[in-house]
Backbone as CSV, one residue per row, in Angstrom:
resi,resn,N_x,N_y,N_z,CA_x,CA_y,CA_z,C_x,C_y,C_z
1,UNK,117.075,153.998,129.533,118.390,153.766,128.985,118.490,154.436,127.620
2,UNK,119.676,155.369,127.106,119.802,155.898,125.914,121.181,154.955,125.463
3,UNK,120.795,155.093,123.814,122.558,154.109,123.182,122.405,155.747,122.381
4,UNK,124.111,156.218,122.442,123.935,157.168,121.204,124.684,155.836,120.081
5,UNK,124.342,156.498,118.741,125.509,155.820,117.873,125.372,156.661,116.795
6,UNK,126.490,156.616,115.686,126.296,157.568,114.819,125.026,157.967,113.813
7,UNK,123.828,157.472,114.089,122.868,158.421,113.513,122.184,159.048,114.816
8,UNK,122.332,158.972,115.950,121.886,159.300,117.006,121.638,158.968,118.390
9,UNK,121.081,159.739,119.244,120.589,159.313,120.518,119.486,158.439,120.483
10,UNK,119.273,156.865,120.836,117.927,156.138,120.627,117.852,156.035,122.246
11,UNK,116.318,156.031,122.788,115.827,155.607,124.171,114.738,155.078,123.171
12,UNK,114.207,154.119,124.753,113.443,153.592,124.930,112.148,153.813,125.851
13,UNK,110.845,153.413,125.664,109.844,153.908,126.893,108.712,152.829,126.222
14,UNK,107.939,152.916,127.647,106.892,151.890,127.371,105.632,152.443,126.188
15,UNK,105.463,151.625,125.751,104.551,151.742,124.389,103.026,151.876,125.549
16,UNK,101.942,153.113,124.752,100.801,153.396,125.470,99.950,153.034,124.579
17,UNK,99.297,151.682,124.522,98.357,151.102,123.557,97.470,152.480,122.937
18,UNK,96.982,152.941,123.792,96.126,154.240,123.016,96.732,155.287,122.746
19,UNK,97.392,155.510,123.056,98.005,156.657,122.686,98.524,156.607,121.421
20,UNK,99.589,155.747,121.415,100.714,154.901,120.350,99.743,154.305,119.086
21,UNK,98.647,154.428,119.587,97.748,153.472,118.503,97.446,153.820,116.935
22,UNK,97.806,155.459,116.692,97.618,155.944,115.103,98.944,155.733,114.638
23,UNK,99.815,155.863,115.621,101.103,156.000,114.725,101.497,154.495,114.508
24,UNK,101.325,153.608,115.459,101.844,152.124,115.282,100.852,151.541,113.989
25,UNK,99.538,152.338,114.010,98.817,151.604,112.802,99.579,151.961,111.369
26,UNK,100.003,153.058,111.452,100.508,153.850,110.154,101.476,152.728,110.123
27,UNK,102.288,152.313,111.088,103.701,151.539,110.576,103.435,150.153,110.383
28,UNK,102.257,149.665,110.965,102.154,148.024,110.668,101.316,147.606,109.501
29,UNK,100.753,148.760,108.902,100.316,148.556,107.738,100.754,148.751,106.345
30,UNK,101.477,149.366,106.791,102.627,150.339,105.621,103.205,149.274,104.539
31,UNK,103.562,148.846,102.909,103.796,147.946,102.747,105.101,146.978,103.013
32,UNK,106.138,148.125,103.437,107.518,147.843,104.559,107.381,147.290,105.603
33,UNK,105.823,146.922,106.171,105.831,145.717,107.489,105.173,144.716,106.731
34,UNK,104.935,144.137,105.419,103.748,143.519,105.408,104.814,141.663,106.479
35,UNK,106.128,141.351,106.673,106.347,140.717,107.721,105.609,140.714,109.076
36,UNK,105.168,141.909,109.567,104.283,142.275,110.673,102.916,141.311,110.579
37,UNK,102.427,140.859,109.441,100.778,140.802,109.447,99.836,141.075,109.981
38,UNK,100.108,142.618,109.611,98.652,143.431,110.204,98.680,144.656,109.046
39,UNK,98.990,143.669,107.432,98.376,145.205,106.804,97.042,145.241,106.576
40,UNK,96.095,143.924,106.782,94.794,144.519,106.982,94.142,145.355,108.082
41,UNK,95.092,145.733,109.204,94.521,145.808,110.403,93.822,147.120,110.484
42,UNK,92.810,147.496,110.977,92.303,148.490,111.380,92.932,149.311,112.608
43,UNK,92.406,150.535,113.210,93.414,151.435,114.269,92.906,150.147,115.526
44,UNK,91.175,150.427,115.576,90.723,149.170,116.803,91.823,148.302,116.756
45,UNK,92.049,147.356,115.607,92.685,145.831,115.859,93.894,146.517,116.587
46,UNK,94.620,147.342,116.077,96.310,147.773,116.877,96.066,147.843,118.031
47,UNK,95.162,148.543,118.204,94.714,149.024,119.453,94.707,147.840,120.998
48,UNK,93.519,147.039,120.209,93.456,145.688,121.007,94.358,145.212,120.968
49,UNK,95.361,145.021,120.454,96.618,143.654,120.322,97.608,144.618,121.392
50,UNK,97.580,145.580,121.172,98.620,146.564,122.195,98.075,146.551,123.444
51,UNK,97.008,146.600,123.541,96.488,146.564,125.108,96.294,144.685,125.847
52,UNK,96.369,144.188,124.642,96.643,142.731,125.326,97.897,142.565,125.428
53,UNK,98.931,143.052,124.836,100.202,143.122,125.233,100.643,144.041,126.525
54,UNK,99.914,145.234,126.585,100.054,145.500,127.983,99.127,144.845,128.907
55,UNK,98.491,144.254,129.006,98.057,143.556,130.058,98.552,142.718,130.562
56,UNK,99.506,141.833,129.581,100.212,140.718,129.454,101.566,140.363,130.713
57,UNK,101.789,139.472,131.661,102.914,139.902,132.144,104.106,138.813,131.765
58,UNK,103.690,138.728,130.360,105.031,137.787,129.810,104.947,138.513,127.990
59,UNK,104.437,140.042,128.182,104.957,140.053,127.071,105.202,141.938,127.101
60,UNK,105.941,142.555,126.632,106.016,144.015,126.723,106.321,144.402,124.837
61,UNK,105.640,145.465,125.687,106.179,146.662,123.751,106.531,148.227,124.243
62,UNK,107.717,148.315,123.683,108.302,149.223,123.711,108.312,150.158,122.499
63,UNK,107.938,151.864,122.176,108.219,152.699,121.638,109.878,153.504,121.740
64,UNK,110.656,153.072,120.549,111.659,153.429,120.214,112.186,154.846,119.656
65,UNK,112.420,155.711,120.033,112.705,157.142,119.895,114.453,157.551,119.586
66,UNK,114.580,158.305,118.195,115.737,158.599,117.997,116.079,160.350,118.007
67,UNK,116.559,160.548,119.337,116.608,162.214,119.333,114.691,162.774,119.720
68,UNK,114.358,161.602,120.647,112.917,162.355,120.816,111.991,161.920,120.113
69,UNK,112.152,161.499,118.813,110.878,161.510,118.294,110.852,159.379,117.741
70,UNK,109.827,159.296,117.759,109.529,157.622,117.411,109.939,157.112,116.092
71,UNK,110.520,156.209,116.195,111.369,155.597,115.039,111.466,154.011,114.984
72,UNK,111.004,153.464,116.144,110.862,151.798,115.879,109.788,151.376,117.278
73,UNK,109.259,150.165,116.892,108.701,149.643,117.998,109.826,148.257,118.158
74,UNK,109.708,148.020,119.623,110.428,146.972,120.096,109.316,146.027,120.654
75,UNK,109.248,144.964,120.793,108.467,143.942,121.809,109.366,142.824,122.493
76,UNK,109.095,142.658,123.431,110.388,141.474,124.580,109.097,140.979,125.117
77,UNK,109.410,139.583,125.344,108.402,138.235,125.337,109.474,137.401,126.149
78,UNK,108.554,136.267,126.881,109.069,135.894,127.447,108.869,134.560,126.827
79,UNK,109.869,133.570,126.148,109.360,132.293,124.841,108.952,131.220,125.970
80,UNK,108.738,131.267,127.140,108.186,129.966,127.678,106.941,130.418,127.722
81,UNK,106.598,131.317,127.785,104.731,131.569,127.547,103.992,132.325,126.438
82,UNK,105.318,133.044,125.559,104.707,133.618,124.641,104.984,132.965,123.056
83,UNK,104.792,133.175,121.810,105.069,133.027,120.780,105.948,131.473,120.443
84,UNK,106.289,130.958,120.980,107.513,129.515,120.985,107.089,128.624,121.905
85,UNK,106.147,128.667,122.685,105.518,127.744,123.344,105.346,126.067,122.743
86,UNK,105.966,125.039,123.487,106.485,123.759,122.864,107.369,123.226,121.413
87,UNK,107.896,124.710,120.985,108.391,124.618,119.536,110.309,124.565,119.816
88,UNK,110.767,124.644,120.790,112.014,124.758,121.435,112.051,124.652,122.931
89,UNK,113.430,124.236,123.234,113.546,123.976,124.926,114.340,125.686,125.379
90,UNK,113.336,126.119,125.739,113.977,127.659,126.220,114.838,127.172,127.417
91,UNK,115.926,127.971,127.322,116.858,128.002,128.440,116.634,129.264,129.512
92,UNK,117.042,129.230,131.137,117.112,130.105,131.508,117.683,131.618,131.216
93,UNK,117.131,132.840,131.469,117.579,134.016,130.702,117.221,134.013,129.179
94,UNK,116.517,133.299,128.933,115.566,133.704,127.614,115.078,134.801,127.090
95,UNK,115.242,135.738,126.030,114.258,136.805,126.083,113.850,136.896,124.696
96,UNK,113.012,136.554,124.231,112.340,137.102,122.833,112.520,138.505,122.630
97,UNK,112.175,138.331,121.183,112.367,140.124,120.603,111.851,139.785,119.021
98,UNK,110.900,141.052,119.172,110.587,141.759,117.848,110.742,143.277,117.731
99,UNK,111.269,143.562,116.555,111.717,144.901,116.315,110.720,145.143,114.842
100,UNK,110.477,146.590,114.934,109.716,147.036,113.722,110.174,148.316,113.133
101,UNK,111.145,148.809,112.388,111.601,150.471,112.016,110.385,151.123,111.102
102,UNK,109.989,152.061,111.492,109.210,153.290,111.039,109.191,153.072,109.808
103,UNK,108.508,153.067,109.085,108.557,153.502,107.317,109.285,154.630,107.412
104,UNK,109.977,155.539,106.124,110.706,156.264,105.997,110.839,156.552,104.257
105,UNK,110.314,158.295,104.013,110.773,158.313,102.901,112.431,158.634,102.071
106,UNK,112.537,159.003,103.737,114.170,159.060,103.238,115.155,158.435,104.219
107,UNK,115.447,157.220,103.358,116.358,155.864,104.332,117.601,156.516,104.348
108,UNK,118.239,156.397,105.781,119.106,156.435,106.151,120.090,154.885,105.944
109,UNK,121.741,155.327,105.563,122.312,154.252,105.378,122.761,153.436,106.995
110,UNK,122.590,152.721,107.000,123.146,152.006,108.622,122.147,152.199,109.557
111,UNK,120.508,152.768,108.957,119.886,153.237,110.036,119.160,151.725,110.798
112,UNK,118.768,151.058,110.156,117.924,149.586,110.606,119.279,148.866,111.771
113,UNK,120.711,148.624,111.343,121.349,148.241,112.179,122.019,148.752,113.277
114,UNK,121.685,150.350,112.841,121.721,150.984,114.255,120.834,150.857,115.231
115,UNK,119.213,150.231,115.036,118.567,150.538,115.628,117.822,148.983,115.994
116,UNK,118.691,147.431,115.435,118.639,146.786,115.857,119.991,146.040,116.921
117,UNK,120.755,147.153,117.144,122.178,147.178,118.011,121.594,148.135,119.477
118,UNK,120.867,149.433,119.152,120.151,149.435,120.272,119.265,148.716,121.001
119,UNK,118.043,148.495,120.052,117.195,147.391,120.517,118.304,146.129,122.034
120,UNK,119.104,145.214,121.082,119.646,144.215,121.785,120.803,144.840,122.968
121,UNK,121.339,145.980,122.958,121.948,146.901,123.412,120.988,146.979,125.203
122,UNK,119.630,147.563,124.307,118.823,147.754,125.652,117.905,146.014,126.369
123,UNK,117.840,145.219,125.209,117.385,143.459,126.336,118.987,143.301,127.192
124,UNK,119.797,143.103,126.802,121.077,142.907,127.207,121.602,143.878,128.603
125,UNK,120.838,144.983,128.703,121.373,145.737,129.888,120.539,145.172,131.088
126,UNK,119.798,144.297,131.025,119.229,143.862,132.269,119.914,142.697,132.293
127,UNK,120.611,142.238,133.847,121.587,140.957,133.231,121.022,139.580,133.694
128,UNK,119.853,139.729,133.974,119.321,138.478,133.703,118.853,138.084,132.464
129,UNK,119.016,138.815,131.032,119.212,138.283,129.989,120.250,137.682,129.746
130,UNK,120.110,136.668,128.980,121.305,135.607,128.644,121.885,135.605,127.405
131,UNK,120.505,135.469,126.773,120.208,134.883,125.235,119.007,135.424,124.749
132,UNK,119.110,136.087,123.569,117.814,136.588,122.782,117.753,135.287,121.682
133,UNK,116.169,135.734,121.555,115.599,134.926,120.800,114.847,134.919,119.910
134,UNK,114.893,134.938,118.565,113.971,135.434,116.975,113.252,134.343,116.200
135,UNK,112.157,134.597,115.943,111.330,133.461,115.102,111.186,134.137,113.731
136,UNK,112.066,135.285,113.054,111.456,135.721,111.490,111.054,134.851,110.653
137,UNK,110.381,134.859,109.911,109.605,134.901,108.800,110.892,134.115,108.096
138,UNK,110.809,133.010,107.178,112.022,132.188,106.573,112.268,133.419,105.504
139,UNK,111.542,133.386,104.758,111.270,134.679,104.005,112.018,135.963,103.723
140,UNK,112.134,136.419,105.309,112.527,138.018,105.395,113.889,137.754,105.349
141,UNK,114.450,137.164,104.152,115.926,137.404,103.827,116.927,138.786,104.359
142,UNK,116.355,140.171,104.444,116.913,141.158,104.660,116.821,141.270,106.675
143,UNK,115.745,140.328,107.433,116.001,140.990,108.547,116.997,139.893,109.183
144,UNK,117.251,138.379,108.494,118.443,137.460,108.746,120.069,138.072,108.764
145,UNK,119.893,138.944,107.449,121.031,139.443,107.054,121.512,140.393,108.586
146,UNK,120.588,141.154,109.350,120.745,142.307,110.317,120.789,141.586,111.540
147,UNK,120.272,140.293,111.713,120.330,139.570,112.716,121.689,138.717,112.773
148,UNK,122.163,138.581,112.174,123.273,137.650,111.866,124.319,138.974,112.176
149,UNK,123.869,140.361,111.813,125.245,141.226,111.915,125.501,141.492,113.533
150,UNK,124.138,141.329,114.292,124.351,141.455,115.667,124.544,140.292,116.212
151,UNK,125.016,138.984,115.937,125.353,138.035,116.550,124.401,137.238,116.611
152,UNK,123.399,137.165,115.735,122.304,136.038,115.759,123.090,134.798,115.088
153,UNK,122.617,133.471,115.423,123.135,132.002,115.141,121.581,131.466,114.837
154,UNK,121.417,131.485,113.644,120.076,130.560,112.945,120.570,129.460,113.347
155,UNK,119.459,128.249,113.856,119.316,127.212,114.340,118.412,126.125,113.792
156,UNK,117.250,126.134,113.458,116.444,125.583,112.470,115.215,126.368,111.993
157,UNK,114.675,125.809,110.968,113.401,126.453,110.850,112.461,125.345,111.657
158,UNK,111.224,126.443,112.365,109.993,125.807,112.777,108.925,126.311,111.787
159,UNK,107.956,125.836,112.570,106.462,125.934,111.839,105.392,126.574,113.367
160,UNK,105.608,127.464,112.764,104.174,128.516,113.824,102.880,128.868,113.111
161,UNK,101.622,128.994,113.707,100.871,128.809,113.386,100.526,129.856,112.051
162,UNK,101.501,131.031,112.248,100.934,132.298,111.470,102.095,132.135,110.045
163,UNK,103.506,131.606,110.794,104.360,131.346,109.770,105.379,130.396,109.677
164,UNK,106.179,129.954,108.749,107.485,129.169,108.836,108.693,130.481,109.143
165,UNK,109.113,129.879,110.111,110.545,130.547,110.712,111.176,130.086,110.971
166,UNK,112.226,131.027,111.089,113.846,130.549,111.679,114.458,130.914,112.826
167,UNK,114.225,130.073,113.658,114.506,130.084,115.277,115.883,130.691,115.309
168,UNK,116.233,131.495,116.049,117.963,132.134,116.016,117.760,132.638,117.730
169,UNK,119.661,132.143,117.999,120.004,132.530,119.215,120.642,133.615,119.230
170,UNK,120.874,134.439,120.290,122.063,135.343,119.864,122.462,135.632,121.570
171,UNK,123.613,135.262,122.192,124.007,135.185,123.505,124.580,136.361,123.993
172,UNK,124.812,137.272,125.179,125.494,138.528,125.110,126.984,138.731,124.636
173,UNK,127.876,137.693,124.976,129.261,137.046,123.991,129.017,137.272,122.391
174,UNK,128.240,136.829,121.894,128.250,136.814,120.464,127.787,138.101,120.467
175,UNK,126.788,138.812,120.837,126.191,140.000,120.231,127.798,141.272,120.726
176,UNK,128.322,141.396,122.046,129.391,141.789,122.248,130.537,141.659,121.145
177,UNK,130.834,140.183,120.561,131.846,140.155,119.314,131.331,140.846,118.483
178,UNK,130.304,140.897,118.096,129.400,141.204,117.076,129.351,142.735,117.004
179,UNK,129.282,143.553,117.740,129.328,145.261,117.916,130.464,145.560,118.236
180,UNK,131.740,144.490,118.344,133.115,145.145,118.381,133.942,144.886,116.937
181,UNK,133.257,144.259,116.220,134.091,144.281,115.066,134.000,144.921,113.758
C-alpha cells in the first residue's frame, strides 16, 4: 500500500531483522529515540529484538519508506498478547502501534504527521481494524500532541513494566474526522 501526501510517496514493507539491523540501530539509539529505550543497545540487541518480533505471530515491524528510501519504522501488535496484556479490556479489532521517524539533520515541517497519518492510514486499510491503540511514554509530550492530531482519545495513564503511559484509543471515525479537517 502507498499514501502519497505532500512531502511524498510513503509505502510500507516488512522489516528484515538482519538486514534492517544497522540502520534501525542508528535510529534507536540516536538521542531523538531515547523514548524507544534502546540507546544502550548494541547492533546484536536490535538484531535479536527484530527477529523475535519476526518470529512473533502477534507482533509485526514494518520498514517505512518515503519515495524509496527508509524514513520510519512502524510495529502493529496485537494488545491481547502483546505489550497491554491485563492492563485494559481490549476490544475486538484491536491493533497496537508503534511508530519511530528516522533522525534527520534537516527536519522537514509536517514531516512526523505526515508520516504518522500514513502509518494509521496503512493499520486502517485492513478492515478488520477497528481501533488503534498507544501506550507512550506520559512524558513524550510531543508524540501526544501528533496522536491527538490523528484522532487519538487519551484514556488513562497505566503503569508498564518499562514505563508510565497513556493508554489512547483512536477508532477509524475519529482518525477519518481527524485527516479531513
Amino acid at each position: 500500500m502507498s499514501t502519497t501526501t505532500a512531502v511524498g510517496t510513503f509505502t510500507v514493507r516488512p522489516l528484515d531483522p538482519v538486514e534492517d539491523a544497522p540502520l534501525l540501530h542508528r535510529w534507536v539509539t540516536h538521542p531523538k529515540a531515547a523514548f524507544w529505550m534502546m540507546q544502550e543497545a548494541k547492533l546484536h540487541d536490535v538484531e535479536r529484538e527484530y527477529m523475535a518480533i519476526a518470529a512473533s505471530e502477534h507482533h509485526e515491524a514494518f520498514l517505512g519508506l518515503l519515495d524509496g528510501e527508509p524514513v520510519f519504522l512502524m510495529e502493529r501488535y496485537d494488545p491481547r498478547h502483546v505489550e497491554l496484556v491485563g492492563l485494559y479490556e481490549p476490544e475486538p479489532g484491536d491493533v497496537g502501534m508503534h511508530f519511530l521517524v528516522a533522525p534527520s539533520d534537516t527536519p522537514v515541517h509536517g514531516f512526523t504527521r505526515a508520516v504518522i497519518t500514513a502509518v494509521m492510514g496503512h493499520l486502517f486499510a485492513d478492515p478488520a481494524t477497528h481501533r488503534v491503540v498507544v501506550e507512550p511514554d506520559v512524558a513524550n509530550t510531543a508524540v501526544h500532541a501528533l496522536n491527538e492530531a490523528v484522532g487519538f482519545v487519551p484514556v488513562r495513564e497505566i503503569q508498564k513494566p518499562e514505563k508510565k503511559a497513556l493508554l489512547s484509543f483512536c477508532t477509524r471515525e475519529q482518525f477519518e474526522k481527524a485527516v479531513a479537517a
